[in-house]
ZAMARGU-4260 file (C-alpha; in steps of 0.2 Angstrom, whole numbers, plus 5000, padded with zeros to 4 digits):
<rodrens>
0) 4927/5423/5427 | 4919/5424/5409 | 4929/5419/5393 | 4932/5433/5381 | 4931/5427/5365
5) 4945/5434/5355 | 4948/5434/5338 | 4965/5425/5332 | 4964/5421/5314 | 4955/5426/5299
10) 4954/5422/5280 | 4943/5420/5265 | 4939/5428/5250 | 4928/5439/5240 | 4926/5450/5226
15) 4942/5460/5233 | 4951/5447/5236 | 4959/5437/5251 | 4955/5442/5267 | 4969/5436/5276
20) 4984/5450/5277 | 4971/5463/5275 | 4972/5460/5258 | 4955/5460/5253 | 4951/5476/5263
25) 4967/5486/5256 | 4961/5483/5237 | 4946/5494/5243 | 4957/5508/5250 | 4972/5505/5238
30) 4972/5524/5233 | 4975/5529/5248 | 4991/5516/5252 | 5009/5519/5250 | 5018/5513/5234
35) 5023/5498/5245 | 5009/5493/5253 | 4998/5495/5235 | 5011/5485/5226 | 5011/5470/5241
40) 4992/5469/5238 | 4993/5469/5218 | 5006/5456/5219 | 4992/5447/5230 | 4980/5448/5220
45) 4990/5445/5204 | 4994/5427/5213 | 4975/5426/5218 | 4973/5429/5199 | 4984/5420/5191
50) 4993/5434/5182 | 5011/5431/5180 | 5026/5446/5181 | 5045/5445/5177 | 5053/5448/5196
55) 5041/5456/5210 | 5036/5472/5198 | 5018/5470/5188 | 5015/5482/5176 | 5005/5496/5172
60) 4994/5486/5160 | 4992/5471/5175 | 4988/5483/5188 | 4974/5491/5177 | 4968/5472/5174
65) 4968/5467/5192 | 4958/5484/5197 | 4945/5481/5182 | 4945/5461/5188 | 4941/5462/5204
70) 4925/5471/5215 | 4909/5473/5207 | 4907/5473/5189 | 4899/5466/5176 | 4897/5448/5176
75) 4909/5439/5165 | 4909/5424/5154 | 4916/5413/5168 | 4902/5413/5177 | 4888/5415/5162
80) 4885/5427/5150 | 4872/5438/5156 | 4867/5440/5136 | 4864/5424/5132 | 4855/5417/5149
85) 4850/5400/5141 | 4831/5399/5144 | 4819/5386/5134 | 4803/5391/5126 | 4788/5381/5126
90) 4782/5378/5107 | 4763/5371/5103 | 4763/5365/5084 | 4747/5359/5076 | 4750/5346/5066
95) 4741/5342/5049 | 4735/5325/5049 | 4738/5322/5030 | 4755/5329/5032 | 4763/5321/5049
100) 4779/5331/5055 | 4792/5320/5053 | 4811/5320/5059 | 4827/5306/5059 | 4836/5304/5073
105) 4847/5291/5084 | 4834/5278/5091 | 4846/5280/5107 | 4838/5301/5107 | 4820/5294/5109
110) 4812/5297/5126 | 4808/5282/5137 | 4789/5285/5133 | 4784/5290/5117 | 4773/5305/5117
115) 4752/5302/5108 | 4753/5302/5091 | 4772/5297/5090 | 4775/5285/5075 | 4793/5277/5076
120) 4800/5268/5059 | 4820/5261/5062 | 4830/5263/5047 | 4847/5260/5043 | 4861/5256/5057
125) 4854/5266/5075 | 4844/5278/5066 | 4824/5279/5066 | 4812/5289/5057 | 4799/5299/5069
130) 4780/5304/5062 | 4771/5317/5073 | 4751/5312/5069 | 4744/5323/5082 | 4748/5342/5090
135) 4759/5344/5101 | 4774/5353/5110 | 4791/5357/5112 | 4804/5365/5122 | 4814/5374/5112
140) 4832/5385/5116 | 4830/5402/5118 | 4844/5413/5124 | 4838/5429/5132 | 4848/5442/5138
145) 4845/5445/5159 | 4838/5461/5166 | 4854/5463/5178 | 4872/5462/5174 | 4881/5467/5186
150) 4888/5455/5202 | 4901/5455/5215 | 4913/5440/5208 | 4928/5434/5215 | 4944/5443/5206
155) 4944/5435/5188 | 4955/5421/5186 | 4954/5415/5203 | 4948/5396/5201 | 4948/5388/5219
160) 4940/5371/5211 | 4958/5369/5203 | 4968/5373/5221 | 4963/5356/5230 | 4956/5337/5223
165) 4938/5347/5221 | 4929/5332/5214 | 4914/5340/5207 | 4910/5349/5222 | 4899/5365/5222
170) 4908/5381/5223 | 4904/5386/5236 | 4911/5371/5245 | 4928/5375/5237 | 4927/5392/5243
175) 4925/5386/5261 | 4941/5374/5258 | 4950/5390/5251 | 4944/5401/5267 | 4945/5392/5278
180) 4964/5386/5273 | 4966/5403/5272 | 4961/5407/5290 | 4972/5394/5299 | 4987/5399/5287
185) 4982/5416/5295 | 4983/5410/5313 | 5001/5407/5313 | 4999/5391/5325 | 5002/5373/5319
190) 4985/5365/5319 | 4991/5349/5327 | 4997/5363/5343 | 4980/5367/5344 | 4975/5351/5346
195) 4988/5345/5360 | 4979/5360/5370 | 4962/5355/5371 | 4951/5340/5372 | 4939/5335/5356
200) 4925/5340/5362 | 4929/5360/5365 | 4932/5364/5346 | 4917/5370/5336 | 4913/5375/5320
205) 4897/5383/5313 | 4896/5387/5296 | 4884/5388/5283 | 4875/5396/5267 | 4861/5404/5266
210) 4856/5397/5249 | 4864/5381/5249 | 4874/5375/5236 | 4864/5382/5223 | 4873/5378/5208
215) 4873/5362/5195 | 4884/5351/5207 | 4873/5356/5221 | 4854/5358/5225 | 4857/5366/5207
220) 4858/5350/5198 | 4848/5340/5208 | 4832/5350/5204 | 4835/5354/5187 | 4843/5340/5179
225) 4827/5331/5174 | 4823/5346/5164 | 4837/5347/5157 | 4839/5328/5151 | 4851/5325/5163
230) 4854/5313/5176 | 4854/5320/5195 | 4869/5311/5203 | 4873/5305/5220 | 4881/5321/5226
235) 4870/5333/5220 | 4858/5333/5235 | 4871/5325/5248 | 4882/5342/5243 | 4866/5355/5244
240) 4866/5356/5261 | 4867/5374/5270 | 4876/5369/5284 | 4889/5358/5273 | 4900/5371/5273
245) 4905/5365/5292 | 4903/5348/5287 | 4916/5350/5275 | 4929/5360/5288 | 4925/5347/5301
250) 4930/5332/5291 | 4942/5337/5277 | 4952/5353/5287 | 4953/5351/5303 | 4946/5333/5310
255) 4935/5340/5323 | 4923/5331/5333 | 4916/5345/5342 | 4900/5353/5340 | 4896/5361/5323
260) 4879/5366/5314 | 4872/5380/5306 | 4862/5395/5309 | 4851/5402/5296 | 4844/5420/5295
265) 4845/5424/5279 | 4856/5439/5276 | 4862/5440/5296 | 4866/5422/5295 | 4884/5425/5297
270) 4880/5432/5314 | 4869/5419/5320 | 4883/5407/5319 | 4896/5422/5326 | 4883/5421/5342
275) 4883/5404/5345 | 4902/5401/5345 | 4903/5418/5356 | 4891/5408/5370 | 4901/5392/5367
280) 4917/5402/5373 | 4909/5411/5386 | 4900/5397/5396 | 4917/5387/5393 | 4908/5375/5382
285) 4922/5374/5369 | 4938/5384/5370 | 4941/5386/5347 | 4927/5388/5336 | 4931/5390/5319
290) 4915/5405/5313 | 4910/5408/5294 | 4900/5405/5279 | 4901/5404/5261 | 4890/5409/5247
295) 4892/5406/5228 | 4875/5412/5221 | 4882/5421/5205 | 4871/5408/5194 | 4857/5416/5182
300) 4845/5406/5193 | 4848/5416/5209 | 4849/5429/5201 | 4832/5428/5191 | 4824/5423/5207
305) 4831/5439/5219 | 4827/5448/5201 | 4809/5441/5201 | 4807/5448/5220 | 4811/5467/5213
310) 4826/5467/5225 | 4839/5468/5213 | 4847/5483/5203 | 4843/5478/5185 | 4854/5488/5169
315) 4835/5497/5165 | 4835/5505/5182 | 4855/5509/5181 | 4852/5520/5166 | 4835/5529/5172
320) 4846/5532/5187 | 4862/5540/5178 | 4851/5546/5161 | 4865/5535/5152 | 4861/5520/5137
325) 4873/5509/5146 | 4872/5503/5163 | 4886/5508/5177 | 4894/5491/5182 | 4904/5496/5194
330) 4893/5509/5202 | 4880/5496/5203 | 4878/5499/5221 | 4873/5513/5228 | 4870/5512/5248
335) 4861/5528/5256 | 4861/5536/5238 | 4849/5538/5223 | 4849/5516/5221 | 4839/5506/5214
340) 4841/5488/5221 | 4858/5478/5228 | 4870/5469/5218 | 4873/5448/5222 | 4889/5443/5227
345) 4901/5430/5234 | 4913/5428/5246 | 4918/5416/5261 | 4924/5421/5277 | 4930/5413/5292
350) 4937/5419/5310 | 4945/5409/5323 | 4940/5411/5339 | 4949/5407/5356 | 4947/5409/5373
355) 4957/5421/5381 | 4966/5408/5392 | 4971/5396/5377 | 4976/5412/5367 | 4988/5417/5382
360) 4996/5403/5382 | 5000/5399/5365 | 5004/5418/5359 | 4990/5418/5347 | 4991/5436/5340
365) 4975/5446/5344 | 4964/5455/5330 | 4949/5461/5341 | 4936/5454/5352 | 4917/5447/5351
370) 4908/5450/5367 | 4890/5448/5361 | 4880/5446/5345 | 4861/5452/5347 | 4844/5444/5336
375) 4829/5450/5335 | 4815/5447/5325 | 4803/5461/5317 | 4786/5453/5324 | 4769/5453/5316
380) 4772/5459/5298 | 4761/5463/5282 | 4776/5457/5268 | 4790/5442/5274 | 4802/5456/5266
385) 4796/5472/5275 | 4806/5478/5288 | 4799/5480/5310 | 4807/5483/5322 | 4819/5469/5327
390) 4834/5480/5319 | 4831/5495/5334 | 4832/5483/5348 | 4848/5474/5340 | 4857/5491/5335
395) 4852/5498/5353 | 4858/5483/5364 | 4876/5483/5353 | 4880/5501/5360 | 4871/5498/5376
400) 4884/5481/5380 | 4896/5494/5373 | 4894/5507/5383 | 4892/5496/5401 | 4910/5489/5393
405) 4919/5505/5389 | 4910/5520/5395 | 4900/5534/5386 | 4914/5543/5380 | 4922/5530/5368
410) 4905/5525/5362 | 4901/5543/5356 | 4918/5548/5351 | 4928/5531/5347 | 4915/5519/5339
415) 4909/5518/5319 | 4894/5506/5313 | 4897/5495/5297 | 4880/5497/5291 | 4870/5484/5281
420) 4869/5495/5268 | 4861/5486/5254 | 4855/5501/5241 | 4839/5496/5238 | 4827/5513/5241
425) 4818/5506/5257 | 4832/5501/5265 | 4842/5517/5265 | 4827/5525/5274 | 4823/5513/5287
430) 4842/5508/5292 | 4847/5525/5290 | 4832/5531/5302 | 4836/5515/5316 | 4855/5522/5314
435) 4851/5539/5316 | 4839/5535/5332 | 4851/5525/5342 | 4865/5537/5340 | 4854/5550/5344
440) 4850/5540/5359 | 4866/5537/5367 | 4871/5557/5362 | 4882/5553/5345 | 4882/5569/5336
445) 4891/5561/5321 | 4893/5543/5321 | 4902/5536/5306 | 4896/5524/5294 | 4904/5511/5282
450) 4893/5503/5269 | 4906/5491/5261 | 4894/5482/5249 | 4898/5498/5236 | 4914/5490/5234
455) 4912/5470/5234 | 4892/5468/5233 | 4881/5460/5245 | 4884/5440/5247 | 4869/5437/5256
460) 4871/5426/5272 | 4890/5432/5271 | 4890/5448/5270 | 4892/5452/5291 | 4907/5441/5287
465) 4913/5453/5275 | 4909/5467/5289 | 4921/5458/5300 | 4935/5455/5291 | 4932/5475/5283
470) 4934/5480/5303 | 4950/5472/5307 | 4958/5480/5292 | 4953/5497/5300 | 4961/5493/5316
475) 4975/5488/5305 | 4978/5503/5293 | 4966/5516/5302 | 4956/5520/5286 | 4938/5517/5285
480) 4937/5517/5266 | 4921/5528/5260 | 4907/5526/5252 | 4914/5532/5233 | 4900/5524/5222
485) 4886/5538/5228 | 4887/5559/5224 | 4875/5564/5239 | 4865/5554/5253 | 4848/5553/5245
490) 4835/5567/5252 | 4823/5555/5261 | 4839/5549/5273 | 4840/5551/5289 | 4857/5560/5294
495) 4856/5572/5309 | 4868/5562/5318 | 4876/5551/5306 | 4891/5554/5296 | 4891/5549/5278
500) 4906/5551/5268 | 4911/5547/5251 | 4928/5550/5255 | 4937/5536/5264 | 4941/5542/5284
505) 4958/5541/5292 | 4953/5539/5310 | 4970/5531/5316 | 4975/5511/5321 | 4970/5515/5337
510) 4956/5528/5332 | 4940/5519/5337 | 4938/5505/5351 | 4922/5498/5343 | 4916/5494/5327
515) 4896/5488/5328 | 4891/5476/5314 | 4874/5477/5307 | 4863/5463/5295 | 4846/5464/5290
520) 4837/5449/5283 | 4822/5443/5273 | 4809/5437/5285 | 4812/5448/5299 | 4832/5441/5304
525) 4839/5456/5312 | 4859/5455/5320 | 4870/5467/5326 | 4887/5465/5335 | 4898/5476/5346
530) 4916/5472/5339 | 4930/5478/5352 | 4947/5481/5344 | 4963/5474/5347 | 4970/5487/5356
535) 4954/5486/5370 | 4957/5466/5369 | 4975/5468/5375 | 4971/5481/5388 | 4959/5467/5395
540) 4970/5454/5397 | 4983/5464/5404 | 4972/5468/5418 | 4964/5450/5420 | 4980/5441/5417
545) 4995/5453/5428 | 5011/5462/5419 | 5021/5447/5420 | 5011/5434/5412 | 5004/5446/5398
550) 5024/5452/5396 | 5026/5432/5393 | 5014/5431/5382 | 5017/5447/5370 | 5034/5437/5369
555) 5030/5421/5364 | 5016/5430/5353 | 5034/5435/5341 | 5035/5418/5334 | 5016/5417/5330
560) 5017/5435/5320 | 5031/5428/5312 | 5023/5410/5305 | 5009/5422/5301 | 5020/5434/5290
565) 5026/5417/5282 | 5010/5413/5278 | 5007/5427/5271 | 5023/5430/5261 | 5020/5411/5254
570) 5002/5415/5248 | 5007/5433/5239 | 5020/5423/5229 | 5006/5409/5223 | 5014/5397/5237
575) 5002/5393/5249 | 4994/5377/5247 | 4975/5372/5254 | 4969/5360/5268 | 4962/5347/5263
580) 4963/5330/5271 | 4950/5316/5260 | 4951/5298/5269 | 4963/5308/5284 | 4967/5297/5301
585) 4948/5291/5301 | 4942/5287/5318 | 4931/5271/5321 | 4924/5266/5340 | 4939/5256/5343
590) 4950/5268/5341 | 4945/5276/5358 | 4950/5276/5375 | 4932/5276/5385 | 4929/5276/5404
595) 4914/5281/5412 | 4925/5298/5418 | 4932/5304/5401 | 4936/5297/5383 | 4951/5299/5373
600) 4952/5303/5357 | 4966/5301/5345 | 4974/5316/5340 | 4970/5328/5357 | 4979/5330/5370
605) 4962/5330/5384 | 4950/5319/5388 | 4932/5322/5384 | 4924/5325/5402 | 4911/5314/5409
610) 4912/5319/5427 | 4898/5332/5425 | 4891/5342/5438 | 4872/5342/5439 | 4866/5361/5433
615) 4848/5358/5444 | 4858/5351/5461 | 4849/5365/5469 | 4833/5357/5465 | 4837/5340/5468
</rodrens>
């Protein structure tokens, strides 16, 4: 009988906040919580934030500060001041030969080589005098203010560098520590438990970024530090890796020797890797998979180069769009609206996945279900940017795995799509018309539609991860929080059977059984995924698994919720600490146990299986 790949733990963080505990999700609908349940996630975030408070009360003046902090907003200094973007001119000067150009400086500030025409005369102590003979040129500082200003930052304050040894490593790399810390804390199960359950080969993790470690202690600083006169150092490249973010939960998190990688499609890259930990469960090749990304391209070269592309909302196109002389920050993004352009953003995210058996007999607490994740590819194209076709096939095949899974009725009546969303004029008429299609296809008169990125931005190969976590925070509160950046749906949308709504939509805990998931990427890298909820999840294993046993298991499922809770509790005072283990129990060859029927691996409580069965005994 197939695996069902269930989701047991989740964490990260992004421009709302931390995932885990809903958090992050319930700072997009905090209007609509209960004074309780607001103040819990302000008291989160203020933690997140670094915001002290006399007793467990912030006040009015902190709250303010943590609603203006957090989501999309300008950018702030922390990340660099979209006034001032240091860029360098290039300067000819002609020189009059009768007259040289002459400077002093340290003889230690001459370059290696001296350009043509360089005269060089030392005088006192380390100092030289420089005669320019001959034209030439020079790079000169010349800070310029950048066309957009607005981005989807992590809540201000938030430094995850300072949480963990981070040795110089890129930010995006602390993010993933922070995430996927953040994730396990969330699971509620000791690590090393895990590990007694299962052999060393059958945990995976595949993560990655879609950019790389783009800033100055990444791929960052490796390309531009000869520009710059610096030196490019040994980390710089080693660090820039895209899949380095599961390198770095392999051997500093978790100590897995299981599979791992990355799977890049630009903006769906989230779901690439989702799919191939879903086929690992379901053909039993591992039974946990740690699933994510992370993504920090809040630099002024990333957002120059998305800039250059004409994909970005720029503060010009903000203020033609409102008639105003200053541009709307936090209304930046404006999916399925009069937009402009999408708004960069970062965030990591991270899921745990399990097998259904492993999850039974362990109590792991069950947030939903993965059953499949669909690619596509767009075919022969006239731009690499323009959208095909590959986003109809994906969308389609979700509901029809959907519907063969839970009937028609719940797929027209009990099922939402979180649309990619990524307010930029073409996209909000091709998605909308691809949405509006399919649901007109499988007889949806309304189907409901979340576009989350007007609340935290898009965060590029993340941002289905940002879907996710947004989904089990429905299932959890019942709200699916609206689109409240736009007026009206733009005229040239397509709507007849979709339901828009600027208002956020109480549809109940148990309201809808499925939540599709939809990315759309440069290059043609379409992905969409049927998400079941928790409440299907638990109606499948009752069946598969009998009264008694599930009765055992809800039981023994207390404790896990309760660990959970702890975890939670620990991280809203400022408590919880990361997961990170540099030089941790390193394995060499000699420390296994090796047969020609299994090996043993320190640390878990199987064998690795080498009494494999022939998959071509049929041929041979």
């Amino acid at each position: 009988m197939t695996s069902i790949p269930l989701i047991v733990g989740f964490g990260g963080v992004n421009s709302a906040g931390r995932s885990s505990g809903h958090h992050g999700y319930r700072r997009m609908i905090i209007d609509s919580l209960s004074q309780a349940e607001a103040q819990h996630t302000y008291q989160n975030l203020a933690a997140l934030m670094n915001i002290s408070s006399s007793g467990e009360d912030l006040s009015e003046a902190q709250r303010q500060h943590i609603l203006d902090h957090s989501l999309v907003r300008r950018i702030e200094d922390a990340w660099f001041n979209p006034d001032a973007v240091v860029f360098n001119k290039r300067m000819a000067m002609d020189v009059d030969a009768a007259t040289p150009l002459t400077f002093e400086t340290k003889r230690r500030n001459l370059p290696d080589t001296l350009p043509a025409g360089w005269v060089v005369t030392d005088l006192a102590g380390a100092t030289v005098k420089v005669e320019i003979h001959q034209a030439t040129e020079m790079l000169v500082p010349d800070p310029r203010a950048t066309a957009v200003s607005s981005a989807g930052q992590l809540p201000s304050g938030f430094e995850p560098g300072k949480l963990y040894p981070s040795r110089s490593h890129p930010r995006g790399l602390q993010m993933t520590v922070f995430g996927a810390s953040d994730a396990l804390g969330n699971l509620g199960i000791d690590w090393d438990l895990v590990r007694d359950h299962v052999a060393a080969d059958q945990i995976s993790v595949f993560a990655g970024s879609s950019m790389g470690q783009s800033d100055a202690d990444g791929l960052g600083g490796m390309i531009g530090s000869r520009f710059d006169g610096r030196r490019v150092t040994s980390k710089n490249c080693a660090l820039g890796f895209a899949e380095m973010p599961a390198d770095f939960i392999n051997a500093y998190v978790i100590g897995s020797t299981g599979t791992t990688g990355a799977t890049l499609g630009a903006c769906a890259s989230f779901l690439y890797n989702l799919r191939q930990g879903v086929n690992e469960i379901r053909e039993g090749r591992s039974r946990v998979v740690i699933v994510g990304g992370s993504e920090a391209p809040i630099n002024p070269d990333v957002v120059a180069g998305y800039a250059a592309m004409g994909a970005l909302a720029t503060d010009a196109e903000l203020m033609a769009l409102d008639g105003s002389d200053t541009p709307d920050n936090r209304r930046a993004v404006r999916p399925f609206g009069h937009n402009c352009g999408f708004t960069i953003a970062e965030s990591a995210q991270f899921v745990v996945l399990f097998d259904d058996a492993l999850a039974m007999e362990l109590g792991a607490t069950v947030y939903g279900a993965v059953t499949d994740v669909f690619i596509n590819a767009d075919g022969y194209k006239k731009s690499i940017s323009s959208p095909g076709v590959g986003n109809y096939l994906t969308v389609a095949k979700s509901m029809a795995v959907a519907k063969a899974i839970l009937g028609e009725q719940a797929v027209q009546q009990r099922s939402y799509i979180h649309a990619h969303g990524s307010s930029t004029p073409q996209n909000r008429v091709t998605e909308s018309h691809i949405l509006n299609e399919v649901a007109k296809q499988f007889g949806i008169n309304q189907w409901p539609v979340a576009a989350i990125k007007s609340y935290i931005g898009h965060s590029l190969g993340v941002s289905s991860g940002d879907q996710l976590v947004n989904s089990l925070g429905v299932w959890n509160k019942g709200i699916i929080p609206g689109i409240n950046t736009i007026d009206t749906i733009a005229e040239d949308v397509h709507c007849s059977n979709l339901a828009f709504s600027t208002q956020h939509r109480e549809v109940g805990v148990e309201g809808m059984d499925v939540a599709v998931l939809n990315s759309k990427g440069f290059g043609g890298n379409n992905a969409s995924a049927p998400i079941l909820a928790p409440h299907i999840a638990h109606k499948m294993l009752a069946k598969k698994y009998g009264d008694k046993i599930y009765q055992q298991y809800l039981s023994s499922n207390e404790a896990v919720k309760a660990q959970s809770a702890a975890y939670d509790a620990l991280a809203t005072s400022g408590g919880a600490e990361l997961i990170y283990k540099f030089d941790n129990n390193v394995l060499g060859g000699k420390d296994l146990s090796m047969d020609s029927h299994g090996i043993g691996v320190p640390g878990f409580g199987a064998q690795v299986n080498l009494d494999i069965d022939s998959p071509y005994k049929d041929m041979l």
